[in-house]
N, C-alpha and C positions, 0 to 999 in steps of 0.2 A: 376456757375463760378463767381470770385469776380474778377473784375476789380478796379484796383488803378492809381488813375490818382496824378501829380505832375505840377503844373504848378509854376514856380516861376520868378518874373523878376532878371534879370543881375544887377548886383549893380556896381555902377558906377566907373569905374575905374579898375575892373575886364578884364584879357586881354583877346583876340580872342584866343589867346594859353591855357590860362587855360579854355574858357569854349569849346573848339574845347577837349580837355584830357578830361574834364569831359564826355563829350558826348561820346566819343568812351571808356572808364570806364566803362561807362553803357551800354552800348552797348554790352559790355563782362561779363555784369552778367547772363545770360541766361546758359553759359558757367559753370560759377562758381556754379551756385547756381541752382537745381534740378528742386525746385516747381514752379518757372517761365515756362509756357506757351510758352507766346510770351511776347515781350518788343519790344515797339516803343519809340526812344528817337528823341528830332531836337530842333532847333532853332524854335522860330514863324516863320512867314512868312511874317505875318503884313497884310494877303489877309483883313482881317476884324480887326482893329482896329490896334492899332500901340506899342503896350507892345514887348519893346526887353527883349523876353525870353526866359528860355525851357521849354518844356513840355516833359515828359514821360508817359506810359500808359502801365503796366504790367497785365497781366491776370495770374489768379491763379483757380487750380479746386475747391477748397475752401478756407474756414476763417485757418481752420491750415495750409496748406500751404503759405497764406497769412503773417502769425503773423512767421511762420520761415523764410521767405523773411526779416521781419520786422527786425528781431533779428540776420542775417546770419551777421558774422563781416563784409565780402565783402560791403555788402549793407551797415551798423554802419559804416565803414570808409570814405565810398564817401558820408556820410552825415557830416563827420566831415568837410571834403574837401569843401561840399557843401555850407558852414556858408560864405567861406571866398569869396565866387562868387557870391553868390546869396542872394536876401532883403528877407530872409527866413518868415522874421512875416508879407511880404506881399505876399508870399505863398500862393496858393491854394491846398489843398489835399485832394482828395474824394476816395472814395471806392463805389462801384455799384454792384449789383447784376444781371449777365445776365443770 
């Protein structure tokens, strides 16, 4: 299984309205898009450290279902959306093998 994680901070000036739409967007691609698993989306919490962000965490049963995730427009458009919320190049994004 390939797990993809997203973590990225809120950039400043971004409203509670657009990253509250983002979240629930994402939340409906499991819907849209086959190769999705499971998808966890949220707000930090701040329990350990204090970055106001989100994070996501999609599983996929492998690397090609993964790269058609990558590539579904669903996913390409809420990345486009995601430029104008989120400090993208301080972004974190992993992929993991479980």
């Amino acid at each position: 299984m390939i797990r993809h994680m997203f973590i990225s901070p809120i950039k400043e000036g971004a409203t509670e309205e657009q990253v509250n739409d983002f979240i629930n967007a994402m939340c409906l691609l499991p819907d849209k898009i086959s190769e999705i698993i499971q998808m966890s989306v949220g707000k930090n919490l701040g329990l350990l450290g204090e970055m106001i962000a989100v994070a996501s965490v999609a599983d996929f049963e492998n690397e090609k279902d993964w790269k058609a995730y990558m590539e579904h427009p669903e996913h390409l458009l809420l990345a486009k959306i995601a430029a104008d919320i989120f400090d993208i190049p301080s972004s974190a994004i992993a992929q993991i093998q479980d």
